[in-house]
N, C-alpha and C positions, 0 to 999 in steps of 0.2 A: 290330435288329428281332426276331431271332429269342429274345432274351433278355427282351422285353419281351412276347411272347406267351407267353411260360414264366411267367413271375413278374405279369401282371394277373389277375384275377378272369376265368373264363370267362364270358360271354355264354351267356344259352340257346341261341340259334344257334350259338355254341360246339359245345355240347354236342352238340347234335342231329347238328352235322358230324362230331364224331369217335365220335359210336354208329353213324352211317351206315358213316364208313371202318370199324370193327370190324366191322359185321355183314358188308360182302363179303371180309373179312378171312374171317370164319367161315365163311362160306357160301360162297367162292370155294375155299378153300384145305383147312380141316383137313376140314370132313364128306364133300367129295367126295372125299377119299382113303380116308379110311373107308370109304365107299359102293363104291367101284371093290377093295377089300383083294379077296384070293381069299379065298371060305370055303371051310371047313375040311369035308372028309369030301364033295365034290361040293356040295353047296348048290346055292343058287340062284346063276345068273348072268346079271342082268339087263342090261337096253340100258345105254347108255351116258346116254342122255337120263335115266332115272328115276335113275341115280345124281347129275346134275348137281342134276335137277329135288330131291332129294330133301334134297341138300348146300345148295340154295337156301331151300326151306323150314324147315330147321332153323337157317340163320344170319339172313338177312336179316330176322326179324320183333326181331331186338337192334335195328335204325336206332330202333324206336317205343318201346324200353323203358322208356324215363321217361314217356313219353304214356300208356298201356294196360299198365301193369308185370304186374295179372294177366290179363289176355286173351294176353299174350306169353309169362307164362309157361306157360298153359296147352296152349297151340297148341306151343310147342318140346318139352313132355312130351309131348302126344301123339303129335307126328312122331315122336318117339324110340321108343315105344312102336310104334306100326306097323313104322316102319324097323327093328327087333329085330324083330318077332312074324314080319313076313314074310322076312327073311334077308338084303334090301337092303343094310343095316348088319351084316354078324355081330357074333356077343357078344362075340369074343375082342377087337373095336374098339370098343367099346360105350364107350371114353375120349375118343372123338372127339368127339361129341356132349356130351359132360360140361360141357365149358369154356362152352358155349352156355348149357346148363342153371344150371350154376352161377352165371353173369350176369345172366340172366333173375331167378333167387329173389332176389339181392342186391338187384337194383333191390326187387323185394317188401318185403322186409324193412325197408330204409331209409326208402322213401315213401310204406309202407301201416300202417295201426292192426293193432298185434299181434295182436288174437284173426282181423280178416277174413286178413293172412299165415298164421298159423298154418293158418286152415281150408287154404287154397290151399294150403300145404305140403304137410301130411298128403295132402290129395285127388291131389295131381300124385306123390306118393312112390307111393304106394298105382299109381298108372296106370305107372308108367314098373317099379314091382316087376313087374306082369304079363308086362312085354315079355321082363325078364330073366329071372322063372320059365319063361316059356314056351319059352325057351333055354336053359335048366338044362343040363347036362351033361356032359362032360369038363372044363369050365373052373369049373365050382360048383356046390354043391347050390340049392336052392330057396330055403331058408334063406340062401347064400352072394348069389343074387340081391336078394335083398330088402337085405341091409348092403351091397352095393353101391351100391341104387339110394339107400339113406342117404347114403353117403359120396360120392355124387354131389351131392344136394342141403342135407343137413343144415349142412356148414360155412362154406358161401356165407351160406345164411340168418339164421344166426348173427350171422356176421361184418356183415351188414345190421344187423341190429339191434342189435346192438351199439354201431354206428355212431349208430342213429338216437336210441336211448337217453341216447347223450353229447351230440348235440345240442340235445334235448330238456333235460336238463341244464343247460348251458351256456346255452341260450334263460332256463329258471327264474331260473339267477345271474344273467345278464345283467339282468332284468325285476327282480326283489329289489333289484341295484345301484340302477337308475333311482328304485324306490320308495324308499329308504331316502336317495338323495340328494334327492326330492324331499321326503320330509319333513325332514330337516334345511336343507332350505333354508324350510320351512314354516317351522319351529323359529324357525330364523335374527330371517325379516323379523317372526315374531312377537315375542322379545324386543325387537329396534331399537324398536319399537310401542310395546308396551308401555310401556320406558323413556325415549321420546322427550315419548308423549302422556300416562302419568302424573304427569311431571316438572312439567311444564307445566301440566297441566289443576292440581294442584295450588295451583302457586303464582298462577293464574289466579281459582281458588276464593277464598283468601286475598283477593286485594288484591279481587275482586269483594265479598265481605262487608264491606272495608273500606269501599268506595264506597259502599255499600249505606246501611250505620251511619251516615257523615258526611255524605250527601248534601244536607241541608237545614241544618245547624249550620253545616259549612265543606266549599262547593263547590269551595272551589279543591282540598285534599286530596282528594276526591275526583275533581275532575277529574287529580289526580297518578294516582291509582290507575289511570285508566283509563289513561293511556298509558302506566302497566308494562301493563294487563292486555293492549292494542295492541301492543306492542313484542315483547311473549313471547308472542302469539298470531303474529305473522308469523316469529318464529325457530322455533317448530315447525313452522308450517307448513312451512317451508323443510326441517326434517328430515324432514318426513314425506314431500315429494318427493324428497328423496336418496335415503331406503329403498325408497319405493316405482320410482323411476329406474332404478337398478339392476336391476329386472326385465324392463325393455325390453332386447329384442334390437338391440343398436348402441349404447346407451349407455355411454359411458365412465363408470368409478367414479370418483364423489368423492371430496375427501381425507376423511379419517373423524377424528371427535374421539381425542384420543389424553391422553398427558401432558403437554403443552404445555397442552391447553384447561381442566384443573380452578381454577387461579385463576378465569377465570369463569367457572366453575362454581358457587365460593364466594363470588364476587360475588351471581351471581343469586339462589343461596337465600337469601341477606340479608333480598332481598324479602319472602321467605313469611316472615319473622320468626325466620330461624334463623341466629345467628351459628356460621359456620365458619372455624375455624381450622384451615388447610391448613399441613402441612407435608410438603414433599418433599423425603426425598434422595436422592440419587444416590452411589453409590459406583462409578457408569460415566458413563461422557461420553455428549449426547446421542445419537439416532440409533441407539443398541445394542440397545433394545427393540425387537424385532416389533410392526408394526403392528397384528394382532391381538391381542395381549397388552393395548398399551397403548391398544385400544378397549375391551375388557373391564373394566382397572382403570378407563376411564374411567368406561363404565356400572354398574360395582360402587358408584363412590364416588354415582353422579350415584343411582342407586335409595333406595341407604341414606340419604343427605340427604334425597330426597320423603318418605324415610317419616319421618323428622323431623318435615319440615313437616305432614302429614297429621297424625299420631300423639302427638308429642311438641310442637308448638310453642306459645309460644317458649321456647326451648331454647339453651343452648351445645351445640354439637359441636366434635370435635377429628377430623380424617383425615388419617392418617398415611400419608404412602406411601412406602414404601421400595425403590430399584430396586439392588440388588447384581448382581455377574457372572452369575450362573445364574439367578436368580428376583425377580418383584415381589411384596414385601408391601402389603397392605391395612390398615389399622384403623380404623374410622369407629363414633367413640363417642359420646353424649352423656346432658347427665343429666334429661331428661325425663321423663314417665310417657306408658307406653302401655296399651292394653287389654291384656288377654290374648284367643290368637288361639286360640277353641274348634274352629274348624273347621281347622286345620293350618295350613300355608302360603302363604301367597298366592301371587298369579304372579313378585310382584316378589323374594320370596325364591327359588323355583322357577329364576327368569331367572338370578340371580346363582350358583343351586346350579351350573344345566347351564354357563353360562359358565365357571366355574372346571374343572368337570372334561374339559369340552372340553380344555381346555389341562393334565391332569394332575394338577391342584392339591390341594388342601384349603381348606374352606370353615365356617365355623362362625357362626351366628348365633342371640344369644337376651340374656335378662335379663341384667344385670351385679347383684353383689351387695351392693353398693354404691347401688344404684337408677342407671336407666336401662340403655342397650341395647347392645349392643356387636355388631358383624359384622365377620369378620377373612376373610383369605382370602392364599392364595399361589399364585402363579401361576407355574410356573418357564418356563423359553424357554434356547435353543439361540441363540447367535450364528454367523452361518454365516460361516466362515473364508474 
């Protein structure tokens, strides 16, 4: 039990109880000894009551210190201030009261905006310097009073803000982490999208012109058309609830396309009129590829073929995918014509750049010299031992 109160999170009520036990800690024990010390050279020596009363007032307003940090710290600088001016406290005890003081600005410092602590600093430094100038004497100059009443208050308050500063800190990183994962997962389900629904809409496009063309000469091909263009409208949809699935809180992940799926892969683009000839090797046995790696090759190969069919069809392509110990190669060629692309990159080149360098790699795509298009890419991975 008592190991378990040590190592949980404190409760406010926590809290509250052990500022409460502090402050008759202070107010019971160190300022009433203070208050009761002989001063020096006769002095005052008063009742017994205004020493208690006095040791009360300067501890117990610590129970409220996280409630009212500066009404508390003001009130324990002015006690202090009195209890000096009038000789209650003498100066040569003037340390007693300190530990109070210094608790008080901490809390300031930690839970209050820098410029309103600041002012409360300076104002409470300034009141609690009068008590000790006004006690100048065998034990300091005027001058000595005032760096006293500093070094009563100045490195508590510090130490607060110091404190509140690295929180403050630590709160920014914290906020940047969440923003930066959530844009990468922005990132994320935008490629999946992209790659799922241009794949598709593509070869969708296709066989709908086909249908379009033959509709009245030969119905039956076009009615062929339409249930590719039905069969590959229910397979994306089905992807596009996978991706989109995954953003539910409780849903389990689906298996994700990998190396296993790109033969149909190069089945389906057949459809759009683009022959693919897939060759894969392997210089590992299956299984050795990360999962994510070989979703990436998969959506590398599966972009570069839409843009075939978009771009270039019909077309031969040849994709090559090479999986060695440490790394997968990409090469997905054919010898089509495409426009040139005035306005830069599109998204689907973009998806393929950021995919590849998520995982480390290298990425190149553009004309081949020979005519048509070439995109290569390498993607290395760790096999975890």
């Amino acid at each position: 039990m008592p190991t378990l109160l040590l190592t949980r999170r404190l409760r406010p009520v926590d809290l509250y109880l052990v500022d409460a036990v502090l402050a008759l800690a202070v107010g019971g024990l160190l300022c009433p000894y203070a208050a009761l010390a002989s001063p020096l050279h006769g002095g005052v020596r008063e009742p017994l009551w205004v020493s208690i009363l006095t040791g009360l007032a300067l501890g117990l307003p610590l129970a409220v210190r996280r409630r009212w940090p500066i009404s508390v710290a003001v009130a324990i600088s002015g006690g202090t201030t009195v209890a000096l001016a009038t000789g209650v406290i003498p100066n040569f005890a003037a340390a007693a009261p300190a530990f109070a003081i210094g608790l008080s600005f901490y809390t300031v410092a930690v839970s209050t905006a820098t410029r309103r602590s600041v002012l409360c600093a300076v104002g409470c430094l300034a009141l609690v310097s009068v008590g000790l100038v006004l006690t100048a004497g065998d034990l300091w100059s005027r001058a000595g009073g005032v760096a006293y009443a500093t070094v009563m208050i100045a490195p508590a308050w510090l130490i607060g803000w110091l404190l509140r500063e690295r929180r403050a800190l630590a709160a920014r990183q914290s906020d940047q982490r969440v923003h930066q994962a959530a844009t990468e997962e922005r990132l994320r389900v935008a490629r999946e999208l992209h790659d799922v629904v241009a794949h598709t809409l593509s070869l969708i496009v296709v066989k709908a012109a086909v249908a379009n063309h033959v509709a009245e000469a030969d119905p039956r091909e076009a009615g062929a058309a339409l249930r590719v263009i039905e069969e590959t409208g229910r397979n994306a949809l089905t992807d596009v609830r996978r991706v989109l699935g995954v953003l539910r809180e409780g849903t389990p992940y689906a298996p994700t396309p990998g190396l296993d799926e790109l033969p149909a892969l190069a089945r389906q683009a057949a459809i759009g009129g683009v022959d693919v000839q897939l060759d894969v090797r392997r210089d590992e046995p299956d299984g050795t590829v990360p999962e994510s790696v070989g979703l990436a090759v998969y959506r590398i190969v599966q972009e570069a073929v839409t843009n075939v069919v978009k771009h270039a069809a019909p077309a031969a392509c040849r994709a090559l995918v090479t999986v060695t110990s440490d790394e997968v190669r990409v090469e997905v060629t054919d010898d089509g014509r495409r426009p040139v692309l005035l306005g830069g990159e599109g998204h689907g080149l973009i998806g393929m750049r950021e995919r590849v360098a998520l995982h480390g790699g290298e990425f190149r795509a553009g004309p081949r010299a020979d005519g048509g298009y070439a995109v290569t890419a390498s993607l290395p991975y760790r096999v975890a031992a």
